[in-house]
Every structure is written in C-alpha cells, then in structure tokens.
N, C-alpha and C positions, 0 to 999 in steps of 0.2 A: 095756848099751846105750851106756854113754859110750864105753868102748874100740872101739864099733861110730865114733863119731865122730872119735876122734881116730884111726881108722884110713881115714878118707877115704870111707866107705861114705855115699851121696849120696842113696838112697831104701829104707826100712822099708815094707815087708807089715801091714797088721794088718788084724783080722775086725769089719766093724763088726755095730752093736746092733740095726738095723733102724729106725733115725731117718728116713732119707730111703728108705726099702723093701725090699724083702729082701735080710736078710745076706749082704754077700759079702765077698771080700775085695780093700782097695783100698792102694796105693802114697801112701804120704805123703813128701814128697823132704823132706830136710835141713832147708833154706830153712822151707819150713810150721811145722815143729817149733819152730825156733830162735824164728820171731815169735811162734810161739803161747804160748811160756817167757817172752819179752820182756814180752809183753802184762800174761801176771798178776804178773809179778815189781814191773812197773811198776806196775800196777793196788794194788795191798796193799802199794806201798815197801818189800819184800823188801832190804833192803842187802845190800851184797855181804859172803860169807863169810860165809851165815845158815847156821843149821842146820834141813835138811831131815827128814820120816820116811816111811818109804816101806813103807805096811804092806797094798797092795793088789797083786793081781800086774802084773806088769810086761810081762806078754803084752799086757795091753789098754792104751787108749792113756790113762786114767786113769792107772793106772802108770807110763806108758814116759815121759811128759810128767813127773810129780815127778824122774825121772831127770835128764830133760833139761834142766828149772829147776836142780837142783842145780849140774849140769854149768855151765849158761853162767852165775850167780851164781858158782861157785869157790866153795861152799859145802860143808857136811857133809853127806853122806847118810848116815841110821842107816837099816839094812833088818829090818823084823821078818817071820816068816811071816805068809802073808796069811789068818789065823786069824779067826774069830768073836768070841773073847776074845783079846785081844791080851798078851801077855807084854812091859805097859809099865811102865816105874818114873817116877821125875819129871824125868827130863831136859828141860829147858826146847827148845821148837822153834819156829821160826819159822813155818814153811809144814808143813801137815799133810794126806793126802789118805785119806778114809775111804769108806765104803759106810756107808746105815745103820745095818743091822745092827748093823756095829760101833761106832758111837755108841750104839743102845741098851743094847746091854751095859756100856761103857764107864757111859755115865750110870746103871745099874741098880748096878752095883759097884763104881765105880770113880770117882764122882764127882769129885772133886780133882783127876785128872789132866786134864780137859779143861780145867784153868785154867793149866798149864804148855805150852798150846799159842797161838801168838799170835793166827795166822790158819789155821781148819780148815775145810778145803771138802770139802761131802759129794754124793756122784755115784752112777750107776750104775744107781740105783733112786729111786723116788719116796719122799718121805720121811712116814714115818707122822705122821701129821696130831695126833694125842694127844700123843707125844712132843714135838713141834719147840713145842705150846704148854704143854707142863710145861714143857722147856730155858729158849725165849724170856722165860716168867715167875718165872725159877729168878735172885734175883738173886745167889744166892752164884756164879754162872756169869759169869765175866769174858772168857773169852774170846771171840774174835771168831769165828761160824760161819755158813759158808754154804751155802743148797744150789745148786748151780750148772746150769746149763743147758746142754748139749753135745751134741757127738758125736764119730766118729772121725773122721768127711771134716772136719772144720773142727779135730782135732787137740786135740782136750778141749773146755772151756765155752769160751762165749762172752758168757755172761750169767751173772750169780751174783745170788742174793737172799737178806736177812740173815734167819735165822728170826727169824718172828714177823712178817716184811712179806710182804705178798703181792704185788707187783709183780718181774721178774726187771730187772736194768740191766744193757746193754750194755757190756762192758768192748773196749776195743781200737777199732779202724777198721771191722771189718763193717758193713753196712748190715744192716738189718731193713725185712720187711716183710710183706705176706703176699696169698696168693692171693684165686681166689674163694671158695675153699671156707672160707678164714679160717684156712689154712694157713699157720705162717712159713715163710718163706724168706731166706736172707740172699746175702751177696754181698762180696766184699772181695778180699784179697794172698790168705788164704787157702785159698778158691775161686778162685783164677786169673780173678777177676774175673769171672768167670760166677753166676748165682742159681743157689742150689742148694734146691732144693725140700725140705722133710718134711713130714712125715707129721702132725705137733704141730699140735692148733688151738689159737690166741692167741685173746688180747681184746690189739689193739694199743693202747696207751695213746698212744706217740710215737713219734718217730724213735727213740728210747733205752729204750724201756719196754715192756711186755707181761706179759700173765696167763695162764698157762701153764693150758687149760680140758682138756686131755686129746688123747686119738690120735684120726685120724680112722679109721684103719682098726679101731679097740676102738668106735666110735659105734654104738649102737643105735636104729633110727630105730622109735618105738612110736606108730602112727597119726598121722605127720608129725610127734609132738614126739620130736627128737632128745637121747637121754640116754648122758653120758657115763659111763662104769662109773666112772673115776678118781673123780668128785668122788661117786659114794654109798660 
C-alpha cells in the first residue's frame, strides 16, 4: 500500500464490517487515510521513525491504516503473517495493531512480549470481557492497551478505551453523537462533513465520551424490555 501512495494512486476500495449497515464496498481517497494516520500518531505521540508491526491483514482497513502510519511517520514496518499465534520475538515496537484473538494467545503464552509493545490497539472484534479484566489487573503488564472503536467509512477507530475503563474517548476532530434510537453517529474532515449514522447503541456520556451498549440490529426486544446479546 505505500508504493500504492508514492505512486500517486488518489482513492483505495475496501469492504466494510457492517457498522453503519450492510457490507459493501466503499472508496476512501488518500486525504481520509493520511488524517486518519495523523490523528492516532498524534493521539499516542508516536515520534517520527517509530517502529511499526503489522500482524493483521492489510486487506481490511485495520491493516491498511498501520501501513499508512508507518508510511507518513517514516518509520519501520515489521510484517508478520496475520496468524492466531503470531511468530514474535522481543523486538521492542512502538504502535502495534491486533485482533483479540491474538492477544489471547499472546497473553496465554507468551506473556512478556506484550510488554516490548509501547502502545497496542485491539480491533475488529469485541474484546472477551474475562480476559481484558485478568490483563487490566495483570500488573506485570506494562504496556499501554486499547480496545478501539471503528470502522472502515471513518478509515479505522475513532475512539479508543484503555482496558479495564469502561468509557471509549474520542481521539481527533469528529463529532459524536447519537440518534433517536441512541444510535452514534459522527461527523468530521473524515465524513465530508456529513453525520454518518451506525448501527452501535451508546450511553453518551459527553461531547468526547460514550459506552459502547451493543448493535441495534443484534437487540432483542422480549415483552418491551430490550436485551442486548453483547453485554449477556
């Protein structure tokens, strides 16, 4: 993907998740990308000529986005295959992008190395609720981890929250807020300045804050009391 930018290529394809409704596939130009790398670079003080690891696939914009940090930092990217178990040693890394998954493995075997990672943001899937409170109360655990809040139309997270807190904080310029249904929506450079709706119900806290209560299309509504699957 970098050789896609330094070859002048002005707008990327990717398939999104089903965040704001059914999967399809949408154009994200240059511009989107590059703010969207600026934001967290800036957000976690990433210095320039950090070293990256790029161990999810690069098709999806979780991926394609640690490329593109690397890229406009002028830093290292190491790439491993985007395995279960990861085939890592203790190379110290700045900025780390995982799935679950592979934090629980990691943390089941491999404990040590999630402390040669500075800042590790986990995506893609919700994070099992037993593990993130062994990690959070684990204090041989130094380093800094977060689960992040995203999608593809907004070109990865846009909120990140530390295990073990339950609130997600807005990083960058988007707005937040949310519908009637108590759905967010945001709005910013990202979205061309239009609210982009999903499908995610909040408990808004502020301008800057929210509690991520689950889908509204997964809601189960059993004799008017609405139960969300995520939080049983």
């Amino acid at each position: 993907m970098a050789a896609d930018f330094q070859e002048g290529i002005t707008d990327f394809s990717f398939q999104t998740s089903g965040s704001t409704g059914v999967p399809k596939k949408i154009t994200l130009s240059k511009n989107q990308l590059i703010q969207s790398a600026e934001t967290t670079l800036a957000y976690f003080s990433i210095k320039p000529s950090a070293r990256f690891l790029l161990c999810i696939h690069p098709q999806f914009i979780g991926g394609a986005m640690q490329v593109v940090r690397a890229y406009i930092n002028q830093g290292q990217l190491d790439v491993l295959a985007p395995e279960r178990i990861l085939d890592i040693d203790h190379t110290k890394y700045d900025l780390v992008s995982m799935v679950p998954l592979q934090l629980n493995k990691i943390y089941k075997d491999l404990k040590s190395h999630l402390n040669d990672f500075s800042h590790l943001l986990i995506g893609g899937a919700m994070m099992d609720p037993q593990l993130e409170e062994k990690i959070a109360a684990d204090s041989l655990i130094i380093a800094n981890i977060y689960a992040t809040y995203g999608m593809t139309e907004t070109a990865s997270h846009i909120a990140v929250r530390r295990l073990g807190t339950r609130f997600f904080k807005r990083i960058g310029h988007l707005k937040i807020s949310k519908n009637e249904n108590s759905c967010l929506k945001v709005k910013g450079l990202l979205t061309k300045n239009q609210w982009l709706q999903t499908q995610d119900i909040i408990e808004l806290i502020d301008e800057n804050t929210f509690k991520w209560l689950g889908r509204q299309d997964f809601m189960i509504n059993s004799g008017g009391f609405k139960v969300h699957p995520e939080k049983l």
